[in-house]
C-alpha positions as CSV (number, residue, x, y, z in Angstrom):
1,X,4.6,41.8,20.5
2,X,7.2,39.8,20.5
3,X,7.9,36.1,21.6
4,X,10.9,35.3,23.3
5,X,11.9,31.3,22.6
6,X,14.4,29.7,24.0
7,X,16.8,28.8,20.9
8,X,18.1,25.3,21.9
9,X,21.8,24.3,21.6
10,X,23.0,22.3,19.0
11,X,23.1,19.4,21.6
12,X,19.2,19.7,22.2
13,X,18.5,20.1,18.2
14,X,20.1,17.1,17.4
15,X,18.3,15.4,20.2
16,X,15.0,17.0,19.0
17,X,15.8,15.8,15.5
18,X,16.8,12.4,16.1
19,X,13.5,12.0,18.4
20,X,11.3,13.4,15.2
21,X,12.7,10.3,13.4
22,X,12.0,7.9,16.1
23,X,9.0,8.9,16.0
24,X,8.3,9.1,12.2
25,X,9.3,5.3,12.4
26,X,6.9,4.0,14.8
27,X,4.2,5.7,13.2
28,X,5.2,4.4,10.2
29,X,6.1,0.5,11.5
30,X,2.6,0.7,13.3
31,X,1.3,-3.3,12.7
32,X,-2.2,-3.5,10.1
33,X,-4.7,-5.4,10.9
34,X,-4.3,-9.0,10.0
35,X,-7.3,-8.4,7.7
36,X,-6.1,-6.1,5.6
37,X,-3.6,-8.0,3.7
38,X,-6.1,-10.6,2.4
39,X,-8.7,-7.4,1.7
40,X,-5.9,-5.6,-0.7
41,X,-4.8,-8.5,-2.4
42,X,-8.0,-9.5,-4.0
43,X,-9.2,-6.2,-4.6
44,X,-5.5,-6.1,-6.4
45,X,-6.5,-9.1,-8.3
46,X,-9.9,-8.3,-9.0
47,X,-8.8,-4.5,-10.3
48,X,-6.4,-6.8,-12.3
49,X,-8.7,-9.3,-13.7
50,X,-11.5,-6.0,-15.1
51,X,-9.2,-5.5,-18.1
52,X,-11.1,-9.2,-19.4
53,X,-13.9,-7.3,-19.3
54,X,-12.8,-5.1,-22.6
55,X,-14.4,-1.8,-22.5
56,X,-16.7,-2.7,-19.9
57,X,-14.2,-3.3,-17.4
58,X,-13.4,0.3,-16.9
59,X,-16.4,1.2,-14.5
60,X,-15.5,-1.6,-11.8
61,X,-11.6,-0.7,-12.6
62,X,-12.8,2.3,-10.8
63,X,-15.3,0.6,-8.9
64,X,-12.8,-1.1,-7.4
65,X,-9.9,1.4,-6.8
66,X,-12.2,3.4,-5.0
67,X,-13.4,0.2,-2.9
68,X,-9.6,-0.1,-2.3
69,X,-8.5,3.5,-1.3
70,X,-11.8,3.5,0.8
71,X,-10.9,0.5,3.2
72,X,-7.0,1.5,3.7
73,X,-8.1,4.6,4.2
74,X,-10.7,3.5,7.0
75,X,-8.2,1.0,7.7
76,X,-5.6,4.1,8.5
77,X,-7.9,6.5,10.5
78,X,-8.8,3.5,13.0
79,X,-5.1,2.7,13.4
80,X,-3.9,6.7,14.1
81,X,-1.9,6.2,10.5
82,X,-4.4,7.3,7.7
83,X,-1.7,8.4,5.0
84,X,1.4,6.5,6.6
85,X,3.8,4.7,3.8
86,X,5.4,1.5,6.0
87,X,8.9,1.6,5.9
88,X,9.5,-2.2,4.8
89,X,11.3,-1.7,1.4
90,X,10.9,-5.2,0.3
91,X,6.9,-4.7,1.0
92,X,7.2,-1.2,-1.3
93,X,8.6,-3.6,-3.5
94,X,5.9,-6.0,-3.7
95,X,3.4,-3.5,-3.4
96,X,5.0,-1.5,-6.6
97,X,5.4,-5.3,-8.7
98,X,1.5,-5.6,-7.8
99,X,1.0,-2.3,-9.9
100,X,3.3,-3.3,-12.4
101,X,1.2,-6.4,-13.0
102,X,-1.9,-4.2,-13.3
103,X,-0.4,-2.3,-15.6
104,X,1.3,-5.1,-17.3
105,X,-3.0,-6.8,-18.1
106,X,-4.2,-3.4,-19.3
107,X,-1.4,-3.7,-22.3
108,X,-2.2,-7.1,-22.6
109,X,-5.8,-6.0,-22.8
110,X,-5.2,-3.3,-25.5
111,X,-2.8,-5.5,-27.7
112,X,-4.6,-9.1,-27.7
113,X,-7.8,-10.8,-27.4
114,X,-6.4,-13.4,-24.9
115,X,-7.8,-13.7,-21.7
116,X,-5.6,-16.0,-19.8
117,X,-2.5,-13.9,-19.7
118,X,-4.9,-11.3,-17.6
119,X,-5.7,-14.2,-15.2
120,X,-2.2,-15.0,-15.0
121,X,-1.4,-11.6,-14.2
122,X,-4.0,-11.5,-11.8
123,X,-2.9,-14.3,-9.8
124,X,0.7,-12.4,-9.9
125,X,-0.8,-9.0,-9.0
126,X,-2.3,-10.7,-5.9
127,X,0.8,-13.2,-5.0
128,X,3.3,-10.4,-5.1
129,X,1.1,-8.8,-2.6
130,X,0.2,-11.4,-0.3
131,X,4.5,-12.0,-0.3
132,X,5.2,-8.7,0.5
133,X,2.2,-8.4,2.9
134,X,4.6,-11.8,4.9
135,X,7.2,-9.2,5.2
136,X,5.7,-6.7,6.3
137,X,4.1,-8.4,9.1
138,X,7.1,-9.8,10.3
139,X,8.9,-6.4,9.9
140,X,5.9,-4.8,12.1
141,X,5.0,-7.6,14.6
142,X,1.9,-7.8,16.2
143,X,-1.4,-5.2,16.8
144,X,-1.1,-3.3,19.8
């Protein structure tokens, strides 16, 4: 059998299309909870501040990725959005300068004994976020 669908116009594709992408972008500019912000910072910070631990840090490095994946994901399925990327560029930003500070204490860790510039880093990890969280509140506005 065969089914016969009504092949839009060009007119109605280009409508269909440019309603996908309004669409796309509320989904995507749907507001977090106000507690979530706070939440992924620290656990940012607290991932950050394992590498002090030496070679005992790795378990609650993982510990605490999973702990962070775990509540934005629970975060995302009560908000309709589970694997949603916000479109705020300047909160990407942030989020990818948190990462990089991460990073930045686990080469720290492997090439010095020091401790405090994984504290510093630390306290960067979780201020990049907590900036770029500001702008992505404002870019969002307010839980519906």
């Amino acid at each position: 059998m065969e089914n016969e669908l009504q092949v839009p116009n060009p007119a109605e594709a280009r409508e269909a299309l440019a309603n996908i992408d309004t669409v796309q972008r509320a989904v995507r500019d749907t507001p977090w909870p106000v507690w979530l912000y706070p939440v992924n910072a620290l656990l940012v910070g607290a991932m950050t501040l394992t590498f002090a631990l030496g070679d005992d840090g790795f378990v609650p490095l993982l510990a605490g990725g999973a702990v962070l994946i775990a509540v934005n994901m629970l975060a995302g399925y009560r908000m309709g959005t589970p694997f949603a990327y916000p479109t705020s560029r300047l909160f990407l930003a942030s989020v990818v300068a948190a990462i990089a500070c991460l990073l930045g204490a686990f080469i720290v860790a492997e090439t010095t004994t020091h401790v405090w510039p994984i504290v510093v880093l630390a306290i960067a990890a979780s201020s990049f976020y907590l900036a770029g969280s500001v702008v992505h509140r404002r870019s969002t506005g307010a839980p519906r």
